[in-house]
C-alpha positions as MATLAB code, in Angstrom:
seq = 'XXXXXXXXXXXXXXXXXXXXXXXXXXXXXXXXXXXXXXXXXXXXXXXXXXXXXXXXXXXXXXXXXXXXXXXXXXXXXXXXXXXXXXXXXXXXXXXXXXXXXXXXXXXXXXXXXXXXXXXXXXXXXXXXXXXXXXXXXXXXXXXXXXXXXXXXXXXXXXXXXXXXXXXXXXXXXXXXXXXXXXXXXXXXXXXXXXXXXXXXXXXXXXXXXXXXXXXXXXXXXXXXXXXXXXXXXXXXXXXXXXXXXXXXXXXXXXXXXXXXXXXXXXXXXXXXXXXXXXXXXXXXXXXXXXXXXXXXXXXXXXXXXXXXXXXXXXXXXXXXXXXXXXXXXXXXXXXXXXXXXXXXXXXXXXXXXXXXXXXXXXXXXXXXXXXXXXXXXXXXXXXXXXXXXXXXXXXXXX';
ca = [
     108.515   96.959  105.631;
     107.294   94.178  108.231;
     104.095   94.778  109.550;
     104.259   97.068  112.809;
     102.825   96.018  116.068;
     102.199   97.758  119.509;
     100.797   97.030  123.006;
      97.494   98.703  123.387;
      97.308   99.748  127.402;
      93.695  100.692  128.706;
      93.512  102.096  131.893;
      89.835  102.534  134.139;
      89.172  105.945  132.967;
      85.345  106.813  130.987;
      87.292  107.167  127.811;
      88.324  103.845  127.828;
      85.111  103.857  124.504;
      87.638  105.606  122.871;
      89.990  102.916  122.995;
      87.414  100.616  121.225;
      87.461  103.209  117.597;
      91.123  103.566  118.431;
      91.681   99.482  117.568;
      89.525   99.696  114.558;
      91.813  102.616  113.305;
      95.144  101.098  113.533;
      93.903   97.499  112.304;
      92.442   98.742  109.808;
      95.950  100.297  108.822;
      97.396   96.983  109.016;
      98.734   97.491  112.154;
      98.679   94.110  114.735;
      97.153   95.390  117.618;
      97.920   93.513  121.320;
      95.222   94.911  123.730;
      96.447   94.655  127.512;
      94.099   95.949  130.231;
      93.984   97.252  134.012;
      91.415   95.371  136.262;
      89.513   98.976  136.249;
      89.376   99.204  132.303;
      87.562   96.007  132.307;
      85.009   98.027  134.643;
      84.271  100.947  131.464;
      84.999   98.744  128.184;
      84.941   94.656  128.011;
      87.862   92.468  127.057;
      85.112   90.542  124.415;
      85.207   94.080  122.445;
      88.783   94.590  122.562;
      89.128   90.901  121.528;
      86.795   91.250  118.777;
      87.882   94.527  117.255;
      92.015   93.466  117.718;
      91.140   89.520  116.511;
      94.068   88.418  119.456;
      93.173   87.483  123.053;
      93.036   90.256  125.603;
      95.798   90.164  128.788;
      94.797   92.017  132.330;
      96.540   89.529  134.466;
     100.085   88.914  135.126;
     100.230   85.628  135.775;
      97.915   84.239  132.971;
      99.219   80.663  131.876;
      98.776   81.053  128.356;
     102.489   82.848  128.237;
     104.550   79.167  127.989;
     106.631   81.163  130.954;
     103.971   82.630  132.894;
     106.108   85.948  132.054;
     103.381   88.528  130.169;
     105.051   91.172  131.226;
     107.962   90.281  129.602;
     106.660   88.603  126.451;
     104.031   90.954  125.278;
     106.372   93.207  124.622;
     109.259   91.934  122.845;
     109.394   92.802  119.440;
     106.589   95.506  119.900;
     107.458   98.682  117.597;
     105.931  100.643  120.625;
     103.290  100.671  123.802;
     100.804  102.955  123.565;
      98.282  104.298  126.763;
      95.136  104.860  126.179;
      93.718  106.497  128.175;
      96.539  106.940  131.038;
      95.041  107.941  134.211;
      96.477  110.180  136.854;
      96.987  106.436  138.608;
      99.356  105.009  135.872;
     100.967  108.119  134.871;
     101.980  108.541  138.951;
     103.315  104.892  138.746;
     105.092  104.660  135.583;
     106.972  108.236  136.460;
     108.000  106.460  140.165;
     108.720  103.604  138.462;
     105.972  101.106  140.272;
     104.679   97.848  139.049;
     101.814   96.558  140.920;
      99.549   95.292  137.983;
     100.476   93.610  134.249;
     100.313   96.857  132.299;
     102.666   98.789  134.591;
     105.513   96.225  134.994;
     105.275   95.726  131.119;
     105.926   99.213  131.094;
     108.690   99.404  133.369;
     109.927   96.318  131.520;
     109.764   97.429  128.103;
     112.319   97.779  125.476;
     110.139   99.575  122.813;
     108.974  103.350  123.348;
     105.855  104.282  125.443;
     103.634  106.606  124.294;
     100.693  107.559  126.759;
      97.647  109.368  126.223;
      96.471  111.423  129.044;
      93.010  111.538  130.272;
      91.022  113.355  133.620;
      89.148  115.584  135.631;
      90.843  119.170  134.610;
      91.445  119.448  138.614;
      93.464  116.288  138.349;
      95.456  117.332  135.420;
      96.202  120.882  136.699;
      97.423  119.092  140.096;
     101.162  119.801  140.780;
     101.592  116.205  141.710;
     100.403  115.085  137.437;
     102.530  118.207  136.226;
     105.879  116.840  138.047;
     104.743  113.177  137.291;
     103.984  113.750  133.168;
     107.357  116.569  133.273;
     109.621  113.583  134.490;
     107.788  111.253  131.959;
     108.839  113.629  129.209;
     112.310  113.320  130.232;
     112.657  109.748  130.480;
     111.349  110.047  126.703;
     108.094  109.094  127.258;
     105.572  110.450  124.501;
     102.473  111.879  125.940;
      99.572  112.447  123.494;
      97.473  115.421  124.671;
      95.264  116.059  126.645;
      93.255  118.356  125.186;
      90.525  121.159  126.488;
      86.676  120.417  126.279;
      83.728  119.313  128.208;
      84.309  116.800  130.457;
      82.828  113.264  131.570;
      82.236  114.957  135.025;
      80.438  117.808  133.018;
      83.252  120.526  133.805;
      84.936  121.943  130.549;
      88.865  122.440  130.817;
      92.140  120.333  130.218;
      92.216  116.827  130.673;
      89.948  115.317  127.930;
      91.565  112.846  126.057;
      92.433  113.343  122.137;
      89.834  111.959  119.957;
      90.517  108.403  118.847;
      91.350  109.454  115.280;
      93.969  112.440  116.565;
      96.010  109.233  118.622;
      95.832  107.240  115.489;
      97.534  109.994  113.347;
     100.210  110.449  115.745;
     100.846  106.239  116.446;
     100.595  106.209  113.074;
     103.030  108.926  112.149;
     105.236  107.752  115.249;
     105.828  104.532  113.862;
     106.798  105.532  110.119;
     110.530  105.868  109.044;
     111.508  109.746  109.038;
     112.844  109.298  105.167;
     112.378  112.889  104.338;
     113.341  114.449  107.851;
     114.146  118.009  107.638;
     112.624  118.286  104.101;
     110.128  120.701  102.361;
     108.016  118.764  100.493;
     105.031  120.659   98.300;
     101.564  119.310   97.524;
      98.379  119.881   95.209;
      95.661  118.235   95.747;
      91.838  117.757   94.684;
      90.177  119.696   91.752;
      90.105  122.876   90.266;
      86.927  124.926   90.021;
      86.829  127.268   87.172;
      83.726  129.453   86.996;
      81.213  130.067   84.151;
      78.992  132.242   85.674;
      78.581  133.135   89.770;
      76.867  129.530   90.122;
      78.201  127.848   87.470;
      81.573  126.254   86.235;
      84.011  123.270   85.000;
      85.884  120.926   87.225;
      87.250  117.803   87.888;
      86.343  114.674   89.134;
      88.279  114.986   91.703;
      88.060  114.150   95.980;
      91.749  114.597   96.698;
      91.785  111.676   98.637;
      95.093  110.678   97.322;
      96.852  114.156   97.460;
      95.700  114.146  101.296;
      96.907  110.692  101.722;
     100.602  111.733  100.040;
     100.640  114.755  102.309;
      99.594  112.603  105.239;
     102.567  109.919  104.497;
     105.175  113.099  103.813;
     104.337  114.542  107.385;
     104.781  110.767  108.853;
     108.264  110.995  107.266;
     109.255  113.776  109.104;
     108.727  116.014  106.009;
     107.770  120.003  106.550;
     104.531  120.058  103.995;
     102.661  123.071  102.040;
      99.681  121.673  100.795;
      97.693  123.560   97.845;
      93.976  122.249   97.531;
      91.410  122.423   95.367;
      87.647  122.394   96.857;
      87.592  119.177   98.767;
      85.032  118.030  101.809;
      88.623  116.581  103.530;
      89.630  117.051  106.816;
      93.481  117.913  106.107;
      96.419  116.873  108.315;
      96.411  119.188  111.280;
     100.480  119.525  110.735;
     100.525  120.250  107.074;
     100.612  124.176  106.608;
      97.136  124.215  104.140;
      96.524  127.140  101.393;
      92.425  126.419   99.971;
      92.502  127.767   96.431;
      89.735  127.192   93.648;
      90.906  128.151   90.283;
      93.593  126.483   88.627;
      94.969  130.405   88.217;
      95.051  131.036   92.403;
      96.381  127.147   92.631;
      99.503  128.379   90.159;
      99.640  131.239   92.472;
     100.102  129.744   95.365;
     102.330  126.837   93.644;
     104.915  129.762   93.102;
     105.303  131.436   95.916;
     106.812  128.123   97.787;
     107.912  125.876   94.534;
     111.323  127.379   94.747;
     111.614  127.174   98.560;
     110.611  123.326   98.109;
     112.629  120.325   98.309;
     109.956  117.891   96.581;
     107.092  119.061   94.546;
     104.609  116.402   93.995;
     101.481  117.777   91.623;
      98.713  115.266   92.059;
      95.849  118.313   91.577;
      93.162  117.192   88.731;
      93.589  120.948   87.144;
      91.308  121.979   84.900;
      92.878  122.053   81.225;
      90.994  125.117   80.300;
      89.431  127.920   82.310;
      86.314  130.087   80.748;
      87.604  133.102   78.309;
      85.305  135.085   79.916;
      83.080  134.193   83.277;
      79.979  135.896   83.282;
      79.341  138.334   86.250;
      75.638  137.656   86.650;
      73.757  134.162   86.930;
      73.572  132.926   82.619;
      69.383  132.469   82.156;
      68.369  129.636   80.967;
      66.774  130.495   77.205;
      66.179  128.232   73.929;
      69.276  129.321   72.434;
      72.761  127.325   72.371;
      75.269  128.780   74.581;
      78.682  129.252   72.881;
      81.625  129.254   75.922;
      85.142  130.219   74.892;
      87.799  127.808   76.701;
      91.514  129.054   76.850;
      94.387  127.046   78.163;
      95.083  127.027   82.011;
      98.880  127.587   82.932;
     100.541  124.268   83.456;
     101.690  124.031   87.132;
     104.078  120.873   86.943;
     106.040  122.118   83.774;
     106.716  125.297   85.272;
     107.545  123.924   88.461;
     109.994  121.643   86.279;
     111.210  124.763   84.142;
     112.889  126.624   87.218;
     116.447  127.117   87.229;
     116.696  125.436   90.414;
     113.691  122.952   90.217;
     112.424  120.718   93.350;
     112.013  116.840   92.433;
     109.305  116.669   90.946;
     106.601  114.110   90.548;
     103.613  114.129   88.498;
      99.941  112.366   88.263;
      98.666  110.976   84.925;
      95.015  110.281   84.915;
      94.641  108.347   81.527;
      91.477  105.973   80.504;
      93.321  104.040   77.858;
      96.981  103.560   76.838;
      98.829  104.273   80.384;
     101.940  103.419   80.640;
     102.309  104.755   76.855;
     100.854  108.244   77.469;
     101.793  109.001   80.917;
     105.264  108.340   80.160;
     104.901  110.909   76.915;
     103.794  113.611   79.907;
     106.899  113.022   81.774;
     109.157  113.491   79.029;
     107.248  116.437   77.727;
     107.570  118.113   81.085;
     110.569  116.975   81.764;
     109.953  115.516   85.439;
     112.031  112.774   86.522;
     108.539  110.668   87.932;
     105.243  110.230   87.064;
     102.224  108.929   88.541;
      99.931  107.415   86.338;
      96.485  104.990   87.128;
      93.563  104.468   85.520;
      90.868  107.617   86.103;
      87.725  105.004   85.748;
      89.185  102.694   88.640;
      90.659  105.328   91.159;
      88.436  108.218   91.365;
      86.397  108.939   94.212;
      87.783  105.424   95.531;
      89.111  104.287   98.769;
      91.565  102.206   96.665;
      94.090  102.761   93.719;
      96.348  100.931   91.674;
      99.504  102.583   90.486;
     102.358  102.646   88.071;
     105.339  104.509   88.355;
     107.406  105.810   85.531;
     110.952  107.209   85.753;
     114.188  106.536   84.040;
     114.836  103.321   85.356;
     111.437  102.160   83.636;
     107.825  101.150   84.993;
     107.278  100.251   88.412;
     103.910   98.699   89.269;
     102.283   99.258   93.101;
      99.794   96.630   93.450;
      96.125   97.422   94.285;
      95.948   99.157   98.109;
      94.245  101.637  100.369;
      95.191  105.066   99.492;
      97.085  105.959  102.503;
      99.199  103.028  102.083;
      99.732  103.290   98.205;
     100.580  107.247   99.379;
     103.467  105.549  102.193;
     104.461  103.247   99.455;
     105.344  106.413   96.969;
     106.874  108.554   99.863;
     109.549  105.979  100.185;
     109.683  105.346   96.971;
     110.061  109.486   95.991;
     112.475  109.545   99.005;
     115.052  107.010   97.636;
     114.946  108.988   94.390;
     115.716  112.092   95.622;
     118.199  110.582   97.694;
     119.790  109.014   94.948;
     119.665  112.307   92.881;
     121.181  114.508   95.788;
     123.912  112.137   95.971;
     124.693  112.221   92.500;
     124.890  116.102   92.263;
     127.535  116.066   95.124;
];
């Protein structure tokens, strides 16, 4: 996909800061970021910061010279995937719904030919005014896409409606905004993170796991319109606020909760580190510490992705092979020995607990390497990828 780029609007409201983490967010996830400000934004946050954390110059006046045309509000936003508000005053939300342009940012909006998405942010007796309510209702049907607000304490140091989302809650929703909806309509189920199986009440075996990548995958599903169940292990993740989340600990509760929605599920994608073998026996009390050797008894966990794979009716499924040698070799054993049509496989000693990872896929058509990338985008990179599959499949069968 080409890279995507929006129109960053600040308007003179206090959480203009926000706007600052909100540009670090987005470039960071390769997305080209054109700041635009009001004359009052440049009163609560410079244009040097904007400039600095965006890396292009910063507009706020409609007649500035470096457009060959001395048209800004024309050519900022051609070819923009989308303008985005943040904040959007009471001010800018009256004049955008009324359809006023008396400053750079409004007549680009009035001008635009890419959707506007506005975050809203003010004093809760400004939001709860009838005037906003009939202003952001008529915004909503001219298809504007307003972000928020939220309920909390307040600049003016009131508590109520009117505070603006946090910087990383707009980022999740540009971001999911501007992804293609491959797997619309879809069910798509996900385990994530380790397993914890217990020795003794403060002891046990797991896996070195963070569930970064799981998260990431359920992240990119939800982006592509999918509906997600997501299964997880103990992580210290914050998970994606739409995904519908079951917290499970043994690899026993994980296959528990795996079956009551596996057959309900469109797309089962198993990227859970589960613990091969669980205790035979967990001790009830603490185990003391004494000279002797302790002896443990290990039995075989159930395995989730070949019963998944098993069902009459199975979902797609896709599996993760963590190997430390030989990977393309022995994760391509796993899928034929549980019969999934993809698998998953990196190297354990160079993706976990990273930021990063470096993937190869393996299906029927052969190997298909996914260079070395931030989790989140290797995760978009496999959603598409898993989506064309399925596609493909579905097609097939009918």
């Amino acid at each position: 996909m080409r890279r995507k780029r929006i129109v960053l609007g600040i308007t003179g409201g206090i959480a203009a800061y926000k706007s600052a983490e909100l540009v670090r967010l987005l470039v960071k996830d390769g997305i080209e970021v054109q700041v635009v400000m009001t004359e009052a934004a440049c009163g609560f946050i410079t244009e040097a910061t904007m400039q600095a954390l965006s890396g292009r110059p910063v507009f706020t006046d409609m007649w500035d010279s470096r457009i060959a045309d001395n048209m800004a509000h024309i050519e900022l936003s051609r070819g923009a995937d989308a303008i985005v508000v943040v904040p959007a005053t009471a001010d800018f939300l009256a004049k955008t719904a009324n359809g006023l342009a008396d400053d750079l940012l409004s007549t680009l909006c009035i001008a635009r030919e890419c959707p506007l998405l506005a975050a809203p942010a003010m004093n809760r007796q400004m939001w709860q005014n009838a005037a906003t309510q009939r202003n952001v209702a008529q915004l909503k049907r001219d298809g504007v896409t307003i972000l928020g607000p939220a309920s909390g304490d307040q600049a003016c140091g009131e508590i109520g409606m009117g505070r603006m989302l946090e910087a990383r809650e707009i980022y999740e929703a540009v971001a999911s905004f501007l992804q293609p909806k491959f797997l619309n309509g879809k069910h798509v189920l996900i385990t994530a993170g380790p397993t914890f199986e217990a020795i003794d009440p403060v002891r046990g075996i797991t896996n070195r796991s963070s569930g970064k990548m799981g998260y990431s995958i359920a992240r990119a599903a939800l982006d592509a319109g999918a509906k997600v169940t997501l299964v997880s292990g103990p992580v210290s993740l914050e998970p994606p606020a739409a995904a519908r989340l079951e917290r499970v600990e043994s690899a026993a509760k994980m296959f528990e909760a795996v079956k009551k929605s596996a057959k309900a599920a469109d797309i089962f994608i198993a990227v859970a580190a589960v613990a091969d073998y669980r205790i035979a026996n967990p001790s009830k009390q603490k185990i003391k510490r004494t000279s002797a050797e302790l002896e443990l008894k290990l039995v075989p966990n159930p395995d989730i992705l070949a019963w998944v794979a098993a069902l009459p009716k199975p979902p797609f499924c896709v599996g993760f092979a963590a190997e430390s040698q030989k990977l393309n070799e022995l994760a391509d054993e796993k899928r034929r020995r549980k019969k999934v049509p993809l698998m998953v496989a990196n190297l354990a000693q160079d993706a976990i607990g990273a930021d990063d990872n470096e993937v190869t896929l393996l299906d029927d058509g052969g190997t298909h390497k996914l260079p070395r990338a931030s989790k989140p985008e290797i995760a978009r990179q496999l959603v598409a990828y898993i989506a064309r599959q399925y596609s493909g499949r579905k097609n097939k069968k009918s």
